[in-house]
Every structure is written in C-alpha cells, then in structure tokens.
C-alpha positions in Angstrom: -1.3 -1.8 12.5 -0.7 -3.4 9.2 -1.4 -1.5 5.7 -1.6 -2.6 2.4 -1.1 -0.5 -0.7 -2.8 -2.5 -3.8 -0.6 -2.2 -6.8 -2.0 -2.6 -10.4 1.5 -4.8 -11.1 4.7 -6.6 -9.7 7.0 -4.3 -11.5 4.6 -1.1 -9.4 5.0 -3.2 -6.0 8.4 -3.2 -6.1 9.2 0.2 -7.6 7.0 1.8 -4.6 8.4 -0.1 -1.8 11.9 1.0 -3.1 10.8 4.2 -3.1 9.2 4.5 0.9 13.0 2.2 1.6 14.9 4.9 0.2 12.8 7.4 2.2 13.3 5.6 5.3 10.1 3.8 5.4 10.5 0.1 5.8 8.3 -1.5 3.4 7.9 -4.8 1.1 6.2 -6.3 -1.1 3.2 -9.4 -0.4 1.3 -11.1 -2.2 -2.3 -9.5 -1.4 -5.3 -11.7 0.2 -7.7 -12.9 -2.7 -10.4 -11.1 -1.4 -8.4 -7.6 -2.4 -7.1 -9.0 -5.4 -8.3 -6.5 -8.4 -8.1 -7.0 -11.9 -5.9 -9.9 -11.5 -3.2 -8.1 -9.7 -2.2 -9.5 -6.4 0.5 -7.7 -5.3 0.5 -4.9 -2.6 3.2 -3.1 -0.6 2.7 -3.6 3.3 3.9 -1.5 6.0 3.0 -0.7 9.6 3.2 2.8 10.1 3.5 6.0 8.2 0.8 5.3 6.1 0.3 9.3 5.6 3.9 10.0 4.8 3.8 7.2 2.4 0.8 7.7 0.5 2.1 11.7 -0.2 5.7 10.6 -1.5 3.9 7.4 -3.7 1.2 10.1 -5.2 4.6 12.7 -5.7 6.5 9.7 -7.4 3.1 8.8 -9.3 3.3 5.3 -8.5 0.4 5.2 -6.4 -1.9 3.1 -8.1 -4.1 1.3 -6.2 -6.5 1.1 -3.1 -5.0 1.1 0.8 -6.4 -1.0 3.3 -6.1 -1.6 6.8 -5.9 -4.5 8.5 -8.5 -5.1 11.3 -8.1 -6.8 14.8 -10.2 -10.1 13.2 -8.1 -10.5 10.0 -10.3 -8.4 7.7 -9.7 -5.6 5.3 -11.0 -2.3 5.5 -10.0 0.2 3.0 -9.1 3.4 3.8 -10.5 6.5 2.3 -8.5 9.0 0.6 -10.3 12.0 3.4 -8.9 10.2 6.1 -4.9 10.4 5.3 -3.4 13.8 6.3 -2.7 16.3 3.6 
C-alpha cells in the first residue's frame, strides 16, 4: 500500500525521508498529485509500509508537517486520521 506524507516544503520532504532512511525505512521524495497539493506545496514523502513507525519518529524529529494519505485500489487519496496510526 502506498503512503504519502504531505510536506509544507522541499527542504521538509527531503529532511524527513532522510530521517525514516537513516532509520531503516525506505522512503523518497514525489512530487504530490494536484489534488493534495496544499498551500502551494507539492511535495510529499512516499513509502509503502511502516506508516506507524514513521509517523512516531517524524512527530519525535518534529518534522512532521503535513497530512498522510493512502493510496486506494482506484488511484484515489484517502487521508488517514491521526486515531487510526498506533501509538
């Protein structure tokens, strides 16, 4: 399953998919779909699994900035709420 974590810049993208690499999450960053673009930011970092592991060490690194999504089977986005990652 395909994630995206929305970034509020470039410079964020890349300074949390360094930070799940280094932590043994593989991770990069894309240029998000339009329709998830916010504030004129279109850059997210994607991944396929871990999702909960990541979001705790981006919050602990406080570069979690932006809203996660998942990717459905027909293309679309759905986001994901903060209740449903473990804790």
């Amino acid at each position: 399953m395909k994630y995206l974590i929305m970034c509020k810049s470039l410079t964020n993208a890349q300074r949390a998919a360094l930070e799940l690499t280094r932590r043994g999450i593989d991770a990069s960053v894309v240029k998000a779909p339009q329709s998830l673009r916010e504030n004129g930011c279109g850059y997210a970092v994607s991944l396929y699994r871990r999702l909960d592991e990541a979001a705790v060490i981006l919050r602990d690194a406080r570069v979690l900035t932006g809203r996660i999504y998942r990717r459905a089977d027909d293309g679309s986005y759905r986001e994901v709420e903060d209740r449903d990652l473990s804790r």
